[in-house]
C-alpha positions as CSV (number, residue, x, y, z in Angstrom):
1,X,17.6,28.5,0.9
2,X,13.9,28.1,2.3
3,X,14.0,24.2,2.1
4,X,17.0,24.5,4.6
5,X,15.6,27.3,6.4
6,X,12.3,24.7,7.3
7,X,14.5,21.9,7.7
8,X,16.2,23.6,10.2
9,X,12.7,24.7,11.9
10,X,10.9,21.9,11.8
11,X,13.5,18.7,12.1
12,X,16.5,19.7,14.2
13,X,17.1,16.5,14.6
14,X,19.5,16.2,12.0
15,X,20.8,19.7,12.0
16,X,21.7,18.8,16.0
17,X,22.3,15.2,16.4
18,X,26.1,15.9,13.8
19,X,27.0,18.5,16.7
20,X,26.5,16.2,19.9
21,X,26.5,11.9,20.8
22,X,22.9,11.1,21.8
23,X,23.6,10.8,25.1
24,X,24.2,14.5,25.7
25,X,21.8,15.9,23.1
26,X,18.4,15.8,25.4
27,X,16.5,17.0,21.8
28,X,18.1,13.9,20.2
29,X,16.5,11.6,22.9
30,X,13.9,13.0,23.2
31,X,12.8,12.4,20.0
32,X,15.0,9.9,18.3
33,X,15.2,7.3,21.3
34,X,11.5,7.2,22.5
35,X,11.4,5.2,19.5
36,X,14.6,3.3,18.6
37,X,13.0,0.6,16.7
38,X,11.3,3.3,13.4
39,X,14.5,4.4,12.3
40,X,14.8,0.3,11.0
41,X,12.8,1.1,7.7
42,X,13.2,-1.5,5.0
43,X,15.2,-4.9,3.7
44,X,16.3,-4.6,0.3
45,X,14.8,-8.3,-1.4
46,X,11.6,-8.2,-1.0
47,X,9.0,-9.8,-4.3
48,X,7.1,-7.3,-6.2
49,X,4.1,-9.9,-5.4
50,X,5.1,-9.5,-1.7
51,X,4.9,-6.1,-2.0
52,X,1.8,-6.9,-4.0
53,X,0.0,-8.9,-1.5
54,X,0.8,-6.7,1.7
55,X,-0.4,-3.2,-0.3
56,X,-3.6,-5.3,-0.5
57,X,-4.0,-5.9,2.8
58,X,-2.5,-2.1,3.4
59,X,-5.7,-0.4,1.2
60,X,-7.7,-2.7,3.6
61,X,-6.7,-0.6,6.3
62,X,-6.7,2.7,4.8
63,X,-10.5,2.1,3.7
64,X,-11.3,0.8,7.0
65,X,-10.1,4.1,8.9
66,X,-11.6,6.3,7.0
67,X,-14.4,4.6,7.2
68,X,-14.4,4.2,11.0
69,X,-13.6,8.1,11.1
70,X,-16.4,9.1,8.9
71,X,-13.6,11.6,7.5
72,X,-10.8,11.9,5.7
73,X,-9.1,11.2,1.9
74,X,-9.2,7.5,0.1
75,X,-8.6,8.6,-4.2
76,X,-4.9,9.8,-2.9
77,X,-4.4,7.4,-0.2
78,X,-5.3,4.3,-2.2
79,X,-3.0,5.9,-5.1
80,X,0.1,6.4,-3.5
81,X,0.3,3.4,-1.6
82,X,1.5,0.9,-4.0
83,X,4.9,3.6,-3.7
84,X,4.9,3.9,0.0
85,X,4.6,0.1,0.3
86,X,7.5,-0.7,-2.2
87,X,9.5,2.6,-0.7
88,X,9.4,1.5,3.6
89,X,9.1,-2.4,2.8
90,X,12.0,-2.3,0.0
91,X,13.6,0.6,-0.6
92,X,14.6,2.8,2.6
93,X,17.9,2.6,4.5
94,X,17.6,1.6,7.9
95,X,19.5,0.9,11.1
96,X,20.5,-1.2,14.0
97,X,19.0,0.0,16.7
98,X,21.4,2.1,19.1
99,X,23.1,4.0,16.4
100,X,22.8,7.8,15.0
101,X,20.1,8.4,12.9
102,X,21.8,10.2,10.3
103,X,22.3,6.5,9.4
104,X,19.3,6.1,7.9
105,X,16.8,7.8,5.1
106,X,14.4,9.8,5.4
107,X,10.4,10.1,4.2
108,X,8.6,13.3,3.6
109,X,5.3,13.0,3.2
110,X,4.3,16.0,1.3
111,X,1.2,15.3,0.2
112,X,-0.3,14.9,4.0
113,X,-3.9,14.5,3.3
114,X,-2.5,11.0,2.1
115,X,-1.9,10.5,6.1
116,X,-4.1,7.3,6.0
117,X,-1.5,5.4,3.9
118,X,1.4,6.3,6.2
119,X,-0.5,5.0,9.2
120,X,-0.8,2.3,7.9
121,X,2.4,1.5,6.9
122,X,3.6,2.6,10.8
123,X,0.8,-0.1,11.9
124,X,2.0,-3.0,9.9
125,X,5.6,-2.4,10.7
126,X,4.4,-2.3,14.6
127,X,5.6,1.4,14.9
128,X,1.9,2.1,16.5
129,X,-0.5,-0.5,17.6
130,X,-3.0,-1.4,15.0
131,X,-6.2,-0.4,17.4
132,X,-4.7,2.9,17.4
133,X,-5.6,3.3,13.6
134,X,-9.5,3.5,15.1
135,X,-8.3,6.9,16.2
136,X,-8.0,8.4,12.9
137,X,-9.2,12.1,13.1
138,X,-10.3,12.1,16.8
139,X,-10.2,15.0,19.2
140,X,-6.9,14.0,20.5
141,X,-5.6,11.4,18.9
142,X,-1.9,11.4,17.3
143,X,-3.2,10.4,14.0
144,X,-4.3,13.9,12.8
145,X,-6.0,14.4,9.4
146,X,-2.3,15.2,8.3
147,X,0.9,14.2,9.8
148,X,1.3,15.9,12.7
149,X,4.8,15.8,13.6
150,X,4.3,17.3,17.5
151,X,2.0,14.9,18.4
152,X,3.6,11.9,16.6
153,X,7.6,12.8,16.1
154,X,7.8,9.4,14.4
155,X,6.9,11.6,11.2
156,X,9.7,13.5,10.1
157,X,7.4,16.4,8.9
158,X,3.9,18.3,9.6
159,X,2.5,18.7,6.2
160,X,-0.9,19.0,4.8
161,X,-0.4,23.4,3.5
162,X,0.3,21.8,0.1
163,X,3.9,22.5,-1.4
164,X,6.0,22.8,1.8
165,X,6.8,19.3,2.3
166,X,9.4,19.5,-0.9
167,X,11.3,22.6,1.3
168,X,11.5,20.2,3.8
169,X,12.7,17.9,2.4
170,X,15.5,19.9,0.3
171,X,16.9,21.4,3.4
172,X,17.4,17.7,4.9
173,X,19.3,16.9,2.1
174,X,21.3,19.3,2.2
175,X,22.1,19.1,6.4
176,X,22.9,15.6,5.0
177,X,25.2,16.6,2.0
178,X,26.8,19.3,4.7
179,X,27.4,16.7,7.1
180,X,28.8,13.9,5.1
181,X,26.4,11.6,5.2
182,X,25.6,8.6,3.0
183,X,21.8,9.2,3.7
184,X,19.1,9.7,1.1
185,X,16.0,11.8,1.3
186,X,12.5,10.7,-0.3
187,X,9.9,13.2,-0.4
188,X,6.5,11.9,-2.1
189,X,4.6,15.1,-3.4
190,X,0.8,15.4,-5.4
191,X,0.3,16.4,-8.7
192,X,-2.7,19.1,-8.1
193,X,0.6,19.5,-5.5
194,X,3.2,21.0,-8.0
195,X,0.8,23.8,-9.1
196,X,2.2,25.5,-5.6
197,X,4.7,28.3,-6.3
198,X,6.9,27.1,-3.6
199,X,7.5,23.7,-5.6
200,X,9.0,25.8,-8.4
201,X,11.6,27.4,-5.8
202,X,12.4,24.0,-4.5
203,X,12.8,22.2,-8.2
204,X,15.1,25.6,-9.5
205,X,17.5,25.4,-6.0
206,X,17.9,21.9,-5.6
207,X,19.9,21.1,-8.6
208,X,22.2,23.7,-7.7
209,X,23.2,22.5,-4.5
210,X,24.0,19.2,-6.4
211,X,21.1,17.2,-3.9
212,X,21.8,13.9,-5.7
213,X,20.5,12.5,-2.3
214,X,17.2,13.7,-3.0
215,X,14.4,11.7,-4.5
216,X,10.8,13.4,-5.4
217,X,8.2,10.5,-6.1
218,X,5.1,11.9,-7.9
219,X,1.8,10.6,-7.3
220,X,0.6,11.7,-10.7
221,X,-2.9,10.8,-10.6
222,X,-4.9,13.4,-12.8
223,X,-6.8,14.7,-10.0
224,X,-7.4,17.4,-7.0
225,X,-10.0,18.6,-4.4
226,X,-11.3,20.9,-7.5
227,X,-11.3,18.7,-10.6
228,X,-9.4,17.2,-13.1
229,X,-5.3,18.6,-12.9
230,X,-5.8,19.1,-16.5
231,X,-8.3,21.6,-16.2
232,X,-7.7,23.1,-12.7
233,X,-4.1,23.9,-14.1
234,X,-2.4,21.9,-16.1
235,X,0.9,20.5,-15.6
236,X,1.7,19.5,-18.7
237,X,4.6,19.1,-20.3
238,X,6.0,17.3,-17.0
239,X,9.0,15.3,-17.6
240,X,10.0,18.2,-19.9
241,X,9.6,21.1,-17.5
242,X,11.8,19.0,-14.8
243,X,14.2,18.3,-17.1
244,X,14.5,21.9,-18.0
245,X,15.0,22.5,-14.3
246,X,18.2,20.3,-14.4
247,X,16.6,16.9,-12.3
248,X,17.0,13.5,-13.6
249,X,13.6,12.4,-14.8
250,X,12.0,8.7,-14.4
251,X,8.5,7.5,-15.5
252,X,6.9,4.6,-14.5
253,X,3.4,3.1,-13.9
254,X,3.0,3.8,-10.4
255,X,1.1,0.6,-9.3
256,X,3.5,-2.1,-11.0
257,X,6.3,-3.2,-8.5
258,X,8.6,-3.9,-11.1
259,X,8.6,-0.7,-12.3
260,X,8.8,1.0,-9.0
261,X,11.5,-0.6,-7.7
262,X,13.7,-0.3,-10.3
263,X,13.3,3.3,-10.8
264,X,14.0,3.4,-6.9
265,X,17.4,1.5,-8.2
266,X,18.2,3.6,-10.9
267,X,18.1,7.0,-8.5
268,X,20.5,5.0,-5.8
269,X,23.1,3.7,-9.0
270,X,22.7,7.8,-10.7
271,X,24.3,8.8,-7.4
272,X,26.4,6.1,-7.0
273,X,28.1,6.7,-10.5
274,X,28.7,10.5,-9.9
275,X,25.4,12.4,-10.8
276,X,24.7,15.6,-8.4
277,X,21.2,16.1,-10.0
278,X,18.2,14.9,-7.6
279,X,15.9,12.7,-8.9
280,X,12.0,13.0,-10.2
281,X,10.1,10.1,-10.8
282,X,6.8,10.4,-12.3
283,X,4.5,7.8,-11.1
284,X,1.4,7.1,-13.4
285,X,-1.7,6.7,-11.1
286,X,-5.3,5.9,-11.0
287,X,-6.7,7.8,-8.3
288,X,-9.0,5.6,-5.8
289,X,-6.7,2.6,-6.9
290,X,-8.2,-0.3,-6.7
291,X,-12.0,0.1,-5.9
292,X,-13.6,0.4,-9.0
293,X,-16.4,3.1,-7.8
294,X,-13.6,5.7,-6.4
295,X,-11.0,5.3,-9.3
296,X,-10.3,8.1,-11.0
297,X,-13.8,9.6,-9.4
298,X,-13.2,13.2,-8.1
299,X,-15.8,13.0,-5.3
300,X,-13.8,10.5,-3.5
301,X,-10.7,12.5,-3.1
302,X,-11.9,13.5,0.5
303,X,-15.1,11.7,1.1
304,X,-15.6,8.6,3.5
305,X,-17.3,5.4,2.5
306,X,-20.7,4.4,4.6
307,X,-20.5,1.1,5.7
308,X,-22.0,-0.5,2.4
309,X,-19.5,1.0,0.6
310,X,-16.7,-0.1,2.4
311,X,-17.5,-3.7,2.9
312,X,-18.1,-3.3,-1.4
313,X,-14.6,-1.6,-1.5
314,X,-12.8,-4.2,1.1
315,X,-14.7,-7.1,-1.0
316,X,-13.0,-5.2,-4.5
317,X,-9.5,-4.8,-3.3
318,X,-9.3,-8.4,-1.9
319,X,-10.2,-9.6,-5.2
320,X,-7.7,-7.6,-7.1
């Protein structure tokens, strides 16, 4: 019970907004209404060379932040955002503006020193103003290191204490499951990540409360602050061990939109045809995707690129 336990801590919103209509729930507007127009997340249809084309221009971003902040974390940034793009621009339920937001899904971003990616993504969709990305880090700013959910309640979590964001997000799918709703949960966790105890608790309880709404993404890219996952800890076996745990297990390369978006299809159609497992997808990964200096390069998992650098990297990732 400790995903719902944090759920219920940390987003009320959807343990509250079931009880009371948004006009007499003052925590539901407060929140929820400020900004009506993020709960519209994605349109089913768009190209996996779409897709393609604005993660390009999305790694631009990312690079150029970090850059401007002289802090923060391009290796997982630049690896999960193929996902996130394919996930917010494809993927994710939405709704018209005006209505409850149970109606829509939900994104945990578990992983939160990935923050740059999600900021990104919230820029592009007009969710925050593109200048604002300049702020990255600041004293004061709303875009933290990691999602900071106080500052910025646009993010449905504060994560960064690695392992927590999977709680979170198994005690919204269950407030869902509790309340009826047709709303999925997608919760996007690290592979140095799923060494944390507190994973373990999440993967044994959430089969048993049947979470079929529940979608883990892994951004399996073979590396953390302290080296290689392989020899840090190893995770290995990991379909195998997930499988044990009673999940449905997916594999794909994490950077082709083909493969992501159907594996994003195949965990909507396993609940649609009856399955009460939650589902695991293990996305392949190159960390530092798409720069060839930073991929798979350990010293770039939290390290900022000078100005040379980034100009080099912007150059690379235009070029594909």
């Amino acid at each position: 019970m400790l995903g719902l336990a944090t759920f219920a801590t940390l987003n009320p919103i959807i343990a509250e907004c079931t009880k009371n209509s948004p006009q007499k729930n003052p925590l539901f507007q407060s929140t929820v209404w400020l900004f009506p127009q993020i709960w519209c997340y994605g349109s089913r249809g768009m190209k996996p060379t779409e897709l393609q084309a604005l993660a390009t221009e999305l790694r631009v971003s990312i690079i150029d932040m970090i850059t401007e902040a002289k802090s923060g974390h391009p290796g997982g940034s630049l690896s999960a955002i193929d996902l996130m793009t394919a996930l917010w621009f494809a993927e994710m339920k939405g709704v018209p503006a005006g209505k409850p937001a149970t109606d829509r899904d939900h994104f945990v971003l578990s992983k939160g020193h990935a923050v740059p990616a999600l900021y990104a993504i919230l820029a592009e969709k007009g969710y925050i103003a593109k200048d604002e990305l300049k702020t990255l880090r600041r004293t004061g700013s709303r875009l933290q290191g990691h999602p900071d959910r106080v500052r910025m309640p646009i993010v449905e979590a504060s994560t960064g204490s690695l392992g927590q964001g999977l709680s979170v997000a198994q005690g919204m799918a269950m407030g869902l499951k509790l309340s009826g709703s047709k709303s999925r949960v997608f919760c996007l966790v690290g592979d140095g990540e799923i060494q944390e105890g507190q994973i373990w608790e999440a993967a044994l309880s959430a089969p048993k409360f049947g979470l079929s709404n529940l979608c883990v993404i892994l951004d399996n890219n073979g590396g953390q602050i302290d080296g290689p996952t392989d020899e840090v800890m190893s995770l290995k076996p990991i379909p195998e061990k997930w499988r044990a745990f009673n999940w449905e297990v997916l594999e794909i390369n994490g950077h082709d939109f083909t493969q992501i978006l159907g594996a994003y299809q195949r965990a909507r159609e396993l609940e649609a045809q009856g399955s009460k497992k939650p589902v695991f997808i293990i996305a392949n990964t190159v960390k530092g995707k798409g720069v060839s200096f930073m991929e798979n390069k350990i010293e770039w998992h939290g390290a900022a690129p000078k100005a040379d650098d980034a100009k080099r990297a912007i150059e690379e990732v235009r070029r594909g």
